[in-house]
C-alpha positions in Angstrom: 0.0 0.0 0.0 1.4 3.2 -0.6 0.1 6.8 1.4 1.5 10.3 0.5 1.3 11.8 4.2 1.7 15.2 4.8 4.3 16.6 6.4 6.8 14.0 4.6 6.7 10.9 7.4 7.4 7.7 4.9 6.1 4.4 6.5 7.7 1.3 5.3 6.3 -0.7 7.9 3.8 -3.4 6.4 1.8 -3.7 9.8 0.3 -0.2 9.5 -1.3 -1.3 6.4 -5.0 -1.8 8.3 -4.2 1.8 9.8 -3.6 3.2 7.1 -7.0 1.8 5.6 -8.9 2.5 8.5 -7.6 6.4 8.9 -9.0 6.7 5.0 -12.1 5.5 5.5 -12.4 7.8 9.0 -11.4 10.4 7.0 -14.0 9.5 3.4 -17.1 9.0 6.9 -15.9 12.0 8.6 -15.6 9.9 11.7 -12.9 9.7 13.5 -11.5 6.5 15.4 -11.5 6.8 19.0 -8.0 8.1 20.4 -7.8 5.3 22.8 -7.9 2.7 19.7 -5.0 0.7 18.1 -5.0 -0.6 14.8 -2.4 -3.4 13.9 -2.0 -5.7 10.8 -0.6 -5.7 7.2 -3.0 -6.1 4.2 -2.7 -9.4 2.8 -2.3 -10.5 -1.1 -6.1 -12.0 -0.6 -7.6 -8.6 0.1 -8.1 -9.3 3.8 -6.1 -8.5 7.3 -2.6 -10.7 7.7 -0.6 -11.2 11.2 2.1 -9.0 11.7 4.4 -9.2 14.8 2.4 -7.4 17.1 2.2 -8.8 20.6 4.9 -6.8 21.8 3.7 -3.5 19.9 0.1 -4.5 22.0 1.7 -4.0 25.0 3.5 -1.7 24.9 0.6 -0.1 23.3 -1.6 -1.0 26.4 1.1 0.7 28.5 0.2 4.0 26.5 -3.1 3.8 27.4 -4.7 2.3 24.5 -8.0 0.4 25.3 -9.2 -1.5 22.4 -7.1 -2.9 19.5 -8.2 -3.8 15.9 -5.8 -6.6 14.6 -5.9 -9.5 12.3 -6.6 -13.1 14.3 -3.4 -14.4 14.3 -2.2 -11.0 16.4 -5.5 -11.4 19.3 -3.8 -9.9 22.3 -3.4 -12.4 25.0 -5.3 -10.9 28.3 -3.3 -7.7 28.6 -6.1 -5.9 26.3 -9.9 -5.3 26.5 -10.9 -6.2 23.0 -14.0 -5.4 21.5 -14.3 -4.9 18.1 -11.1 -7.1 17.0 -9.9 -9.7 16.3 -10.7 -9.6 12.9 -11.0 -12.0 9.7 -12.0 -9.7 7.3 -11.8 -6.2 6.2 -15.5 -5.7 6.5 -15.3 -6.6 10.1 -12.5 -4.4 10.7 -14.7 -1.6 9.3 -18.2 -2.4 11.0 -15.9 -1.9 14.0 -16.0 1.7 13.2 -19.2 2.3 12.5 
């Protein structure tokens, strides 16, 4: 996926893919994500959500003070996060999260 950000910051990391998607389509509602949210995952060659390392980035994230986190499956936190509207399978269930 590729993003022209302003400002200039250049993200080569493949697990902000689903942020990335999930800011645009915030952005295209005109609904912002809630600031205590996290969104984790790389998109996948089959259109839908793939694992990234993340359980380490999920804690530290919950140290931050981030209460809910959107993530592929195969990145579900393991009891250090209240999860509500992830894990998540598919891209559509990643955005009915944000409705």
């Amino acid at each position: 996926m590729f993003a022209n950000v302003v400002g200039g910051v250049r993200v080569m990391e493949t697990s902000a893919d689903l942020a990335l998607l999930l800011a645009v389509v915030s952005s295209l509602r005109d609904r912002p994500l809630p600031r205590d949210w996290v969104v984790l995952g790389r998109w996948g060659v089959r259109r839908d959500p793939a694992g990234a390392s993340g359980q380490e980035r999920l804690s530290e994230a919950a140290k931050h003070g981030f209460k809910l986190a959107i993530v592929p499956k195969g990145n579900a936190p393991k009891n250090r996060f209240r999860v509500e509207g992830g894990p998540v399978s598919r891209l559509s269930e990643a955005l009915e999260a944000c409705d």
